[in-house]
Structures are given as C-alpha cells and as structure tokens.
N, C-alpha and C positions, 0 to 999 in steps of 0.2 A: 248709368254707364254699363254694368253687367245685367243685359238683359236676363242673360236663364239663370241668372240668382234671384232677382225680380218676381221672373214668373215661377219658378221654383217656390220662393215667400209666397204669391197669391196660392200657387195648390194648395201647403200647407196649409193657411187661415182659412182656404171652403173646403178642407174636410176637418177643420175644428169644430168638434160640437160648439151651439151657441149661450148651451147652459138654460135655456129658459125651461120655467117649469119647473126648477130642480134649485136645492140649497147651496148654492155654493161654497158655504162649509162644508155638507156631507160629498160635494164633487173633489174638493180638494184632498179630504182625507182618504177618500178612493183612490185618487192618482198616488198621495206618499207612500199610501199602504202597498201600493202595486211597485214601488222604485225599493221599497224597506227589502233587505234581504231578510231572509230567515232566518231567523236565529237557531244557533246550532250549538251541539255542548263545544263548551271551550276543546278538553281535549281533542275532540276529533278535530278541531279545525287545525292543531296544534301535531296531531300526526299528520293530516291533512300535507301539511308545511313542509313537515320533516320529509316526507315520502318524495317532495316534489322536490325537495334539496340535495337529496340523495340520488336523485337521479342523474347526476354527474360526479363520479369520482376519479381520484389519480391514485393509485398503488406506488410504493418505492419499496422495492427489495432492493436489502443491500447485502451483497455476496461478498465480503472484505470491507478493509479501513474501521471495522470497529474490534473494540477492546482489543486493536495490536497496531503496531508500527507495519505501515504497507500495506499489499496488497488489495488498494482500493477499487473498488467495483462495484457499481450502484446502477440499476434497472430502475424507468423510469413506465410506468404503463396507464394507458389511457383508454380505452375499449377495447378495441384490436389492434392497436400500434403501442410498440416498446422502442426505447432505446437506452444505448447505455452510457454511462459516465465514468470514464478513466477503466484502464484495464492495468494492472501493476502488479508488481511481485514482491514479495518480501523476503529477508535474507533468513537462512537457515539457523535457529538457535542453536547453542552449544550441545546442546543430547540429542541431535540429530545430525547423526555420525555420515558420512561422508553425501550427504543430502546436499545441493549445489545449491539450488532456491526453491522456493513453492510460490506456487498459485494459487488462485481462487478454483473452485469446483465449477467448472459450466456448465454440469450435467442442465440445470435449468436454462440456460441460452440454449445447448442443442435441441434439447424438449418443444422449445418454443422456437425455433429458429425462424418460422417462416413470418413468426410480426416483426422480427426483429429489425428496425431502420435504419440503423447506423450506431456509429460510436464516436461521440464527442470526447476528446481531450485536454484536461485541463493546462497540464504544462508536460514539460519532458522529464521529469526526475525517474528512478527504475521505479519507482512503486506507485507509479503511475500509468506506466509504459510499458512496463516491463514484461509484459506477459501477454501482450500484440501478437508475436509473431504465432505463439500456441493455439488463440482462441483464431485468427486467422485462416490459421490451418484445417481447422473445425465447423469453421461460418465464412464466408466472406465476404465481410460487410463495408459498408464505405464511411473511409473516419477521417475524421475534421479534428484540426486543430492548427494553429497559428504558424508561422513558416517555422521558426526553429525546433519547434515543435513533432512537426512532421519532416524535418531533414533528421533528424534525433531516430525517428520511428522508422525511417529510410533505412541507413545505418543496420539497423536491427533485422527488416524483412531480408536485405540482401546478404548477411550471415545466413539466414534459414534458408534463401532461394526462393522466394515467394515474392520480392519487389514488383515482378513484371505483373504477376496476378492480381497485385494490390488496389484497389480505390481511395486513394490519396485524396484530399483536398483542403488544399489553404485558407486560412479565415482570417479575420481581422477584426479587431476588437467594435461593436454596434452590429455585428450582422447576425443576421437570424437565420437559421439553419431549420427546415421543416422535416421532422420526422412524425409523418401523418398527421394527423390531428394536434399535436402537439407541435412546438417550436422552441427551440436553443437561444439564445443570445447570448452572446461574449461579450462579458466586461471584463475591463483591464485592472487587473491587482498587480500589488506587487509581493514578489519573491527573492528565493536566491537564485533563480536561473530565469533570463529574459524570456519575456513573449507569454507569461502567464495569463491566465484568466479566470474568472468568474463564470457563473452562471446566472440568468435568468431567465427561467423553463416557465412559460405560456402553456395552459393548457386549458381546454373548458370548464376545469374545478377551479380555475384557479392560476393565480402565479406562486412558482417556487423558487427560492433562490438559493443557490448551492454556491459558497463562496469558491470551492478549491481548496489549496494549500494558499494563504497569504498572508501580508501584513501592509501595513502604513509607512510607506518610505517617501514622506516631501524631499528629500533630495535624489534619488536614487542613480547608482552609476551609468545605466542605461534603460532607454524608452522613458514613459509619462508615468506620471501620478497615479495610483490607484485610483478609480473613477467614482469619487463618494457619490457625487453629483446624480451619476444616475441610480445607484443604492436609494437615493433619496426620492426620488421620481417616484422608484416601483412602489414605497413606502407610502408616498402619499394615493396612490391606485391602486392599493390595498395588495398586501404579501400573507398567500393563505400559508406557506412554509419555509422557514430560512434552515439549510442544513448548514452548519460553520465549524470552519478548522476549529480542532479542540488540543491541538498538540500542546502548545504554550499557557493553558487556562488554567493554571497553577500558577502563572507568573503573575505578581500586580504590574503596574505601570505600564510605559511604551517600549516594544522594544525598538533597539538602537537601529542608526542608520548605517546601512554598508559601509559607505563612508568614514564612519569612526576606525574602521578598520584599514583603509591606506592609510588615514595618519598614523597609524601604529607600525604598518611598514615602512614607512618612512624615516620613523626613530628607529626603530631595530636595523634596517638595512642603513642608514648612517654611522650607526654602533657598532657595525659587521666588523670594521677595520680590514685587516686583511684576510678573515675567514672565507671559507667558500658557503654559497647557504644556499639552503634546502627548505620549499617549502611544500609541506603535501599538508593537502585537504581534498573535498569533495570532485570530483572529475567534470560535475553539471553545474557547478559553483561558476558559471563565467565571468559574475562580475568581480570576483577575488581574483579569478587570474588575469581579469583584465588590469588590475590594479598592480598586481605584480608587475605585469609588465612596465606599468607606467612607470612604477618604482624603479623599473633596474633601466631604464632610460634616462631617468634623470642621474643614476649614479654609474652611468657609463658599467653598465652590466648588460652581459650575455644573457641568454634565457635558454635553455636546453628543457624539452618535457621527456619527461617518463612514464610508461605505463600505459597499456594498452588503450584501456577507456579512456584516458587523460589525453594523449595524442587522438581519439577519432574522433573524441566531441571539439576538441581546439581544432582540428579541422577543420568540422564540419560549419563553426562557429564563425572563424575567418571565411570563409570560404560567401557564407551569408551574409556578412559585415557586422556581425555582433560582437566580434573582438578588432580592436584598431592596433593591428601592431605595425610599429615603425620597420622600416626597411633594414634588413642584414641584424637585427637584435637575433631573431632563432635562430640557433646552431643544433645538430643531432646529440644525441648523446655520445657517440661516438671522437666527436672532434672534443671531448668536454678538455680532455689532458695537452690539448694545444694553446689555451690558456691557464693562465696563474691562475687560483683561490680568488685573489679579491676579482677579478673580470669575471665572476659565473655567479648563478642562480639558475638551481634544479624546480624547477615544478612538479610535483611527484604524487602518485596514488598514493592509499597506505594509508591516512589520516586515522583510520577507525585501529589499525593495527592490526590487519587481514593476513595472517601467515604467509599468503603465496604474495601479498602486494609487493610493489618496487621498497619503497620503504623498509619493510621487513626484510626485505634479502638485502638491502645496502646493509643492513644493522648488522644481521650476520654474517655478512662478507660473501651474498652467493648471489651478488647481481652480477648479470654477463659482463656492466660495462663500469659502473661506479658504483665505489666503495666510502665509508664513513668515515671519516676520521679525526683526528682529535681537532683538525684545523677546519671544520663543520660548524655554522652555527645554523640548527635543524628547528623550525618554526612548524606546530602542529594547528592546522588554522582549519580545528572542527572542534563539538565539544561530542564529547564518546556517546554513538547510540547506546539505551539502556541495554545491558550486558555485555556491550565490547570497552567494558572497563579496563577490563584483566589483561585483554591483549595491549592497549594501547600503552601501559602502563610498562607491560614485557618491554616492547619498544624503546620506551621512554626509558626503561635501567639498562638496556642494552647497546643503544647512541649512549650513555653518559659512560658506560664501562670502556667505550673506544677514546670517549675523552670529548666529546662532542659536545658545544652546549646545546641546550635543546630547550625552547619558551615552548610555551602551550596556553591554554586560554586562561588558567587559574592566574598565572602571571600576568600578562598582559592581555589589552582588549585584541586578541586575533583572531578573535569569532563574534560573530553575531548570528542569532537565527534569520531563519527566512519566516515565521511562522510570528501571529500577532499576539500579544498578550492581554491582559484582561480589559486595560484601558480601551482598547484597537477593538476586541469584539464585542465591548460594550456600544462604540460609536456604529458598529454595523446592526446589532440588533436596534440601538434607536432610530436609526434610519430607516430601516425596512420596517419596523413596528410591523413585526409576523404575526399569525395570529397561532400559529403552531409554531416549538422549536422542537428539532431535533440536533443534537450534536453530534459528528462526525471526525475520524482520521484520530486517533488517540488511544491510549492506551483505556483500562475502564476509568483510572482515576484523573484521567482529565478529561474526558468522555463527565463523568461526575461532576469534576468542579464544574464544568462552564454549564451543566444545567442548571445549577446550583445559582450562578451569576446570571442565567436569563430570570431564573424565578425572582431572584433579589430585583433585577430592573423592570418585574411589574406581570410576567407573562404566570397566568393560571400553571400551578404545577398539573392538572389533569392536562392543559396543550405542552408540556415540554416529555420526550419521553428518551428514554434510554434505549436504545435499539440494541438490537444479536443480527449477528448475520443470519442471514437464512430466511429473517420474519418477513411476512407480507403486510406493511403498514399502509392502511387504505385510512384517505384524506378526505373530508366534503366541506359543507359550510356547516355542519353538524356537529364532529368530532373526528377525533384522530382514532383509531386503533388497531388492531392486531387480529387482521381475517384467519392467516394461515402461515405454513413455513416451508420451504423449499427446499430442495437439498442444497446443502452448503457446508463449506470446510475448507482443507487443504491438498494439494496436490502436490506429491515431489517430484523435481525433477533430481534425478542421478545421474549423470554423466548423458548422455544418448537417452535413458527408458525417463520415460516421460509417464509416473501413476503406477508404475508397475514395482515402488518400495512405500510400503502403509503402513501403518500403528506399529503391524504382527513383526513384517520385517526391523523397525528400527526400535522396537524392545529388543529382541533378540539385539541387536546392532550394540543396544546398551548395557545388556547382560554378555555380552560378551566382551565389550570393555571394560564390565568391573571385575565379572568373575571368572574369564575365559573359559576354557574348550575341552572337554575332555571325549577323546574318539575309541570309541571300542572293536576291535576287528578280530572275528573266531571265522573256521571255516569248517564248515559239518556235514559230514557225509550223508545224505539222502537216505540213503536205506536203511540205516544201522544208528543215528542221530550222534554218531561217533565227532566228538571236537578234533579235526586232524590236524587242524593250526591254531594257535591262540588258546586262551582270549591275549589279543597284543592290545596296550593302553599306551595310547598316541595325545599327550599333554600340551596346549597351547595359552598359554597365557593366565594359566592354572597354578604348577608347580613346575621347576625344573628336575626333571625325573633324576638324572642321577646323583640330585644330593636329597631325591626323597623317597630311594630304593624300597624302603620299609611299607611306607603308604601303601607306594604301588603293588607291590607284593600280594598284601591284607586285600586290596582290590582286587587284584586279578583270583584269587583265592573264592572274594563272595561272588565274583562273576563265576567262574565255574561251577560254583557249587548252585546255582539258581539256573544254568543251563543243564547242567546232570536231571534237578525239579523238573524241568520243563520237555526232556527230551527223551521220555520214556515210552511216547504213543506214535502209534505208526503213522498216524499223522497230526502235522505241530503246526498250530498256526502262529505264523511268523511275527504277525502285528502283535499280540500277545505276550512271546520269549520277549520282543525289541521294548514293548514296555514295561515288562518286570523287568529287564535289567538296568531301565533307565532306572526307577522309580526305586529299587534295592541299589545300588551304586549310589544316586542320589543323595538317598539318607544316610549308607554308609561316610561318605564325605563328607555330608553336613556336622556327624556327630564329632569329625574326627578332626575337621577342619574349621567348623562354622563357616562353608562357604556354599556356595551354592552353582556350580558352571554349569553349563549346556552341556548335556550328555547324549553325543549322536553315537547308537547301537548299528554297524555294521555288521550282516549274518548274511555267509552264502553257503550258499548248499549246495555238494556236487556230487 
C-alpha cells in the first residue's frame, strides 16, 4: 500500500553491503563498535550535565516580608524579564518618632525598570498594597489582581491623583498572566479579606509556587474553597520552589473557621441587653463585618461605621457585592443619638489601639461624634500586632475606667487569623512536593519554625533556605543559592517627604525624646571676638530652667570661658568654637547630670 516506503526499503537493502568474503562476527563488531559511545571520565560527563542544567535559571529577590510583619515585595526574574509580587507597607515601630509608614527601598525596580513587566497582587491588605501608589509614581507598570483587589488599589491611586495614569487589570482565579518569558497563575486561597490568591509562577527553570498570605477555610463566609486540587496538580508536574506564609508556623493544629466567630457574635450580642455595642477590628476584615451585620439583622440592630478606612473599604466592598447588607440597617454616625443603646452597633477602627484611631478618641472622649460609656458593651475582634500590646491594653483600662464592658479575644473566640497553621502548611508542602523551600511573610522566628516543619516533612535542609531581604537567590535543577545582594531596606514616609527622614534623623528623633535639647545662643563681634550677647541657654525637654538656676549658671560660666579659649586670633574658625562648646558643655552635664541631650551651638558674628 505505501509505495515510497516500499521503494525507500528496496534503496536501503541495495546499498546494504552483502558481507560476502568477510566474518560476520568481525562485521558485527565493526558496526557495535561504530554505534558504542566513547567513554569519557564520569566527571566530565557530570559537569557536562550540570553546565547544560544551568543553563536556565530563575532569580527571586526579595525587597520586604522577611524577618518583619509587612512590607512584602518580591522580584521574580528570568533572562531579561522581571516582575513583581505584592508591593506593601509596613506600620512604623514605637522608636520611630513621628514616622507615618515605610516602604520597601526601590532603588533596585528603578535600576532595572526597563525589564520590569508588571505587578501581580496577591490580596488587598496594606502590607500588601500599600505602597502602590509610591513605586507607581517611580515606574509605571501594569498591575493585576482580582476585582476587590484592585477596587482596594483604586481607592489608594485616586488619594495620590495618579488613578487616571494607572494600568489597572482584573483577574480571576486559573488565569495566567504573561510577564515575558515567564507567566502568573492565580489560585484561590483563603483569607481574611475576599478575593485572595496564590500563585503559580511558570518559568523555563521551572514552576514556582508563592502561596500569599493564607489558610484552609472549608466553610468560609464568602467566595470558594482554597483550591488544594490544583496545589496538587502542580505537585504532581513537579514544583522546583514553594515560597509559603510563615506567619502562623509556631502554631500546631488548624486554624479555625471565620465562622466560629459569628457564632460568638451572636452570644455576645444576644448578652448585649440593653447596652449599646461597639465593635472594632481590622477595616479589610470584610468577612467579620459582614458578619456583624448579619448579627445586628437578626437582633433588629442598627449598624453605623466609623473611621476613615473602615467607611472606604465598606464602600468599596458593597459597592462590588462583597458585603450583602440589608436595606435601611446603615445609619451615619451622626444620626447614632436618635436611637436608644439597645437599636445600635458601631463598627469602628482602633482594634490595634492606634492613638489617632476612632476607638481611642471614643475612650478618651475626643470623637467628634461618639462617645464611651458605661452603658457600652466594646468587643475587640483582633488579637494585638507584636508590639501594639501596650496601646491596645491603654484602651482596654480606659473603656473599663468609663464603666464600659469590653471582651477581647483572651475571653472569648472573636478572633481568628486569616494565616494557616502548621497542620494547613504541612498539607500545602505535601501537595506541591517542592524540590526547594523557602519561607516567606514572618517574623525570623517563624520565618525559622516553618523551615524547621518543611525539613521535618522530608525536604533536604541544603533546599530549604532562610532568606534577608536584599539577597539575590538563583534557582536551577542543580541547587538553590545566594549569587548577590541589592540594595534594600526601608523608607520613611513623614507626613508629605517621602525618604527624606533616615537612621541620622530618627536617632536624633530618639535622643531627643529621652534626653531632650539644649540651645546655646552668644553674639560676637567680628573684629574684636568681643561676646556682646550671651552665651543665652535655651532648655527643651532637658531641665526646667528656673528651678535649675544653679546648673544653668555653672553652664553658662564653662561656655564662656571656652569662647574667651577660642576667640583670641583674628581669625576663628567657626566649625571649631561650635564643636568645643558642644563637646565641653557635653561632658559638663554628663558629669553633672548623667544625661546626655543634643547640644545645638548657635554663633553669630557681627
């Protein structure tokens, strides 16, 4: 039937030698000998291998989310194409004195801006988000993430004015997103705030998987099931890197479901009687406040919000249909005193106990519109970021000093995380069976435990590695390691200046809250090096001068007498006098006080 395979077989058999004449053992061993490769030393076949495995690799810098709460931000690079994963902020620690928030350092995005493809977003929380509209303003790039997601990040550009410039675009959990050579895919996890995702980052080394922030909610208030299903997939088509929440990896077991938390509103607000109640927690928490509301439906309650971010994300929330509230339930804050105690329920910022939040001013009595008081039952339905102990606590004795009762999570179940515990990222490293871990989003000691729990479920400690921001870790089918480092850190933002308060400014910031100001001001005549005013010592936060006349005195006394030292040549350099008087005043007060303030030398010469 196939003629030119036919005649194709006759070519071959007439140019087959016929063998006559010749041993057909010594022809056979001719031909094996000619098909045998040549043997070569194992090693080189073995670099060989390696040279040719190495020929595709993936880089992840990560610029934030390690060894701290926030500011996550991880670079994803593949030859000449980058792109990046969450851009967030993190809130200002307590010795960093009137600092609003910081950032990641971009010096490396603008360095490299021009591979840069985009910015995938994992969910909307601010340390994930949070720091959009800065690097925006810097690059502008075009960023994906899920609708509530990007109404969240909306929100955000049009405070800065930058909306209209923006490249927006909506995603939805299976789609794959192409940044060059590489590609995105969004899988669905769950959270505390709808519309989360995963990742599973394609690239020619390899697939990676980056969970996000998440956990394991079979029932959860709103949207589907975390997607094991496809975890499982990638796992069986082999996962060269899983990077996974490490916030909760100090905790054993599951953590709980949202859910367990309206049934606890449901007993507390049944309990209310005729109190009026107040709950604050997280402002991007929508499924708790969706829950409230349901709650104050069923017990024929009002719902009033407070607080800035609390009102724009309930907005923005409703507005997308991610909160289902009943008809005529919200009222402003305003109208709150045209119903009685038992018809209300505040929803309010403040959970963390933020000095400016709603919260804190009802407690102290300096909200514009409501106030605490004894007939208050105040529900705290968060458990305190590490170091906003102290304030939440202020709080908490200052509702009870108005007479207010006040539950919190030690009492009753009114919190849950959104973040999985060791049970939850044990089933995600079985599933993806990585062949690298790295752990992400954590402090270092839970950064620590959870590599500690991928080593224990089997993964080589040389593939599990501890990351620093800044490091350039390059991936292949070879090994994991540590090429190089980038710049990377923190950026303050103060008020308007955005990078322009650093280390130098907020030592000073903090030496002057412990051991305030002392100002010195002489005025000396040019020609003659005559003192014709001063030396005047200007005290802030130091001593109160007139009940330490004597000090001041003994001060003003070694200043002149180290300006007399200094001002005998007809000409005096000024940087000189201003640091012998720091550096003599200095030690004079240390001796005298054991303190130590900032000593700024004013000299004018006329």
């Amino acid at each position: 039937m196939n003629t030119l395979s036919d005649t194709a077989q006759t070519k071959k058999r007439a140019h087959t030698p016929s063998g006559i004449g010749k041993d057909p053992d010594k022809t056979k061993k001719a031909a094996n000998s000619k098909k045998r490769p040549t043997q070569k030393d194992p090693k080189e076949k073995q670099k060989r291998q390696t040279r040719q495995a190495r020929k595709i690799s993936l880089k992840i810098v990560p610029l934030g989310g390690l060894n701290e709460i926030g500011k996550n931000l991880t670079v994803f690079e593949c030859g000449q194409d980058k792109f990046i994963v969450d851009c967030g902020l993190a809130f200002p620690e307590a010795d960093m004195y009137g600092v609003d928030m910081v950032l990641p350092d971009f010096t490396y995005l603008e360095n490299n801006a021009d591979s840069l493809r985009g910015i995938i977003i994992t969910h909307g929380h601010e340390d994930h988000i949070g720091a959009i509209p800065y690097l925006l303003k810097k690059i502008n790039l075009p960023v994906y993430g899920t609708r509530l997601t990007i109404g969240l990040i909306e929100g955000k550009l049009k405070e800065h004015g930058i909306l209209s410039s923006a490249n927006l675009n909506i995603i939805t959990p299976r789609d794959m997103i192409k940044f060059g050579c590489m590609s995105a895919e969004a899988i669905l996890v769950n959270h505390s705030i709808p519309d989360a995702i995963g990742l599973a980052i394609h690239t020619p080394a390899g697939i990676v998987i980056h969970t996000g922030d998440f956990k394991v909610d079979y029932s959860p208030i709103e949207g589907g099931i975390i997607d094991l299903a496809r975890f499982g997939e990638l796992g069986k088509r082999g996962v060269l890197a899983l990077l996974s929440d490490s916030t909760n990896a100090e905790r054993p077991g599951y953590t709980p479901s949202e859910r367990t938390v309206g049934d606890s509103f449901d007993l507390l607000f049944k309990s209310a009687g005729r109190r009026r109640i107040m709950v604050a927690t997280f402002s991007s928490n929508i499924h708790r406040v969706q829950q409230i509301i349901s709650s104050a439906k069923k017990y024929n309650r009002k719902v009033a919000i407070s607080g800035r971010s609390m009102e724009n994300t309930v907005a923005i929330a409703i507005e997308q249909g991610y909160l289902k509230v009943p008809d005529d339930i919200l009222i402003s804050a305003e109208s709150i005193k045209s119903y009685p105690n038992d018809k209300i329920i505040i929803i309010t910022t403040g959970s963390q106990g933020e000095p400016m939040s709603a919260l804190s001013r009802m407690a102290s009595n300096d909200h514009r519109t409501i106030q605490a008081t004894a007939e208050d039952m105040v529900i705290i339905s968060a458990t305190p970021i590490p170091g906003n102990e102290k304030h939440v606590n202020r709080v908490i004795n200052d509702l009870m000093r108005l007479g207010a009762k006040v539950v919190y999570e030690k009492m009753y179940d009114v919190h849950v995380s959104g973040h999985a515990c060791q049970d939850e990222l044990k089933m995600v490293i079985a599933l993806t069976k990585p062949r690298y871990f790295i752990p992400v989003h954590g402090e270092y000691k839970h950064i620590k435990s959870h590599a500690e729990l991928a080593i224990d479920m089997g993964i080589a400690p040389s593939n599990v590695h501890i990351a620093e921001i800044g490091q350039v870790i390059e991936l292949d089918n070879v090994d994991m390691r540590v090429t190089g480092t980038v710049p990377a850190g923190r950026i303050f933002v103060d008020g308007l200046g955005v990078g322009d308060v650093g280390s130098i400014v907020l030592r000073d910031r903090r030496a002057l809250s412990q051991e305030g100001l002392i100002i010195v001001v002489a005025t000396i005549e040019k020609e003659s090096g005559t003192v014709l005013a001063g030396p005047d010592i200007i005290s802030r936060g130091f001593v109160y001068v007139r009940e330490s006349e004597e000090l001041m005195g003994e001060a003003r006394n070694v200043i002149t007498t180290i300006l007399s030292n200094n001002l005998t040549e007809s000409f005096y350099d000024w940087t000189s006098i201003k640091s012998a008087v720091r550096n003599e005043l200095s030690s004079f007060i240390y001796r005298k006080t054991k303190r130590s303030p900032i000593i700024l030398p004013i000299l004018m010469e006329v």
